[in-house]
N, C-alpha and C positions, 0 to 999 in steps of 0.2 A: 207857261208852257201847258198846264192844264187845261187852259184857255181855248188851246188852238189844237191840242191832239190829245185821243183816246188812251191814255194811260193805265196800265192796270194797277191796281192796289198793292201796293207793299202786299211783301208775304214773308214775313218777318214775326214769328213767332214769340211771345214775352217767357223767355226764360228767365225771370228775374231770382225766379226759388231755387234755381239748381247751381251747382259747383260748375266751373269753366269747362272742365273735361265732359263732365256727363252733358252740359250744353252742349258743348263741338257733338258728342256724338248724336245727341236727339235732332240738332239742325240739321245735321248731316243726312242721318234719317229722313226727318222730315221734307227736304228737298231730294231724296235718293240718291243721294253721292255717292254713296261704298267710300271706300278707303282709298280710294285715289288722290292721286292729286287734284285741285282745282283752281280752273284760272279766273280770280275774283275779280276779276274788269268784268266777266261775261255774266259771273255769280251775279253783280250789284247791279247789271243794265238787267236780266231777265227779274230781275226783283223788285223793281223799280226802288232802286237806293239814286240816290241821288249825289252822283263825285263831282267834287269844285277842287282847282289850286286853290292854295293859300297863295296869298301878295307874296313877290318877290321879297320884300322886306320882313316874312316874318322866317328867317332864314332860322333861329331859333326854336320853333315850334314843326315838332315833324308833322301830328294831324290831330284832328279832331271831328268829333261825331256827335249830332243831335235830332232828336226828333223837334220838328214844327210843322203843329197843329197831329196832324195824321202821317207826315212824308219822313224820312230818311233820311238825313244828308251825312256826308264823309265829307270833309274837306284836309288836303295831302300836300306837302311839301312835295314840289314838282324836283326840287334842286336835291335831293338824295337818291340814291344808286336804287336801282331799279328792284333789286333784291329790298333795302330797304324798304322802297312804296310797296310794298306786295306787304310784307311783314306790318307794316302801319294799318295798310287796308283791314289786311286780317283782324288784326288786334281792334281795329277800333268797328269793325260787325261784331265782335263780342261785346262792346259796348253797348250797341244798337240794341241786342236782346238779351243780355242781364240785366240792364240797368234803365229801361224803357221809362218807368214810372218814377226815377228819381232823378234830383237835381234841382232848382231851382225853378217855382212854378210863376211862368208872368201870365200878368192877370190881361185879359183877352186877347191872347194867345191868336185866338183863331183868326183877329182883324189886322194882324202888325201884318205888315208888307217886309217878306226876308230880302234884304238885298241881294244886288242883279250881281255876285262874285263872279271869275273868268268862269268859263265850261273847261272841265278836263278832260 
């Protein structure tokens, strides 16, 4: 995708030192929400986060989140109630910037090709 259109860079700040709460409020900040509501399909496209389904089959697993190389990705159990996927999304963007630098480091990283998952 990069390939073929001008994308902006993540803007996805590493809160990795702070509590959950004091993060929600600095992103918050940091992006100028105020205390409103916000509708995180429009949060994760103007951020360039990157949303995939999970396979039909992994009817068990509601979502998950990783950075590869530099990019964002979410991927969400399509098959749970709408309120659910709002609530997963959420949860797993605090994934995204508490936990940027941890997890399991593979080694050149920057050359593996992520597979072609459905677009959400």
């Amino acid at each position: 995708m990069e390939l073929r259109f001008d994308l902006p860079a993540p803007d996805l700040p590493d809160l990795r030192d702070e509590e959950p709460e004091v993060a929600a409020s600095v992103l918050r900040q940091h992006w100028g929400l105020g205390e409103r509501p916000i509708k995180i399909w429009f949060i994760f496209s103007n951020r360039s986060v990157r949303v995939y389904s999970l396979a039909e089959n992994s009817v068990e697993v509601d979502a998950f989140a990783l950075w590869h190389s530099k990019t964002p990705f979410v991927f969400l159990n399509t098959l749970k109630s709408a309120e659910h996927g709002r609530f997963d999304a959420a949860h797993e963007l605090g994934h995204l910037v508490l936990h940027r630098h941890s997890g399991p480091q593979i080694p050149d990283a920057e050359n593996r090709p992520m597979p072609s998952p459905r677009r959400f």
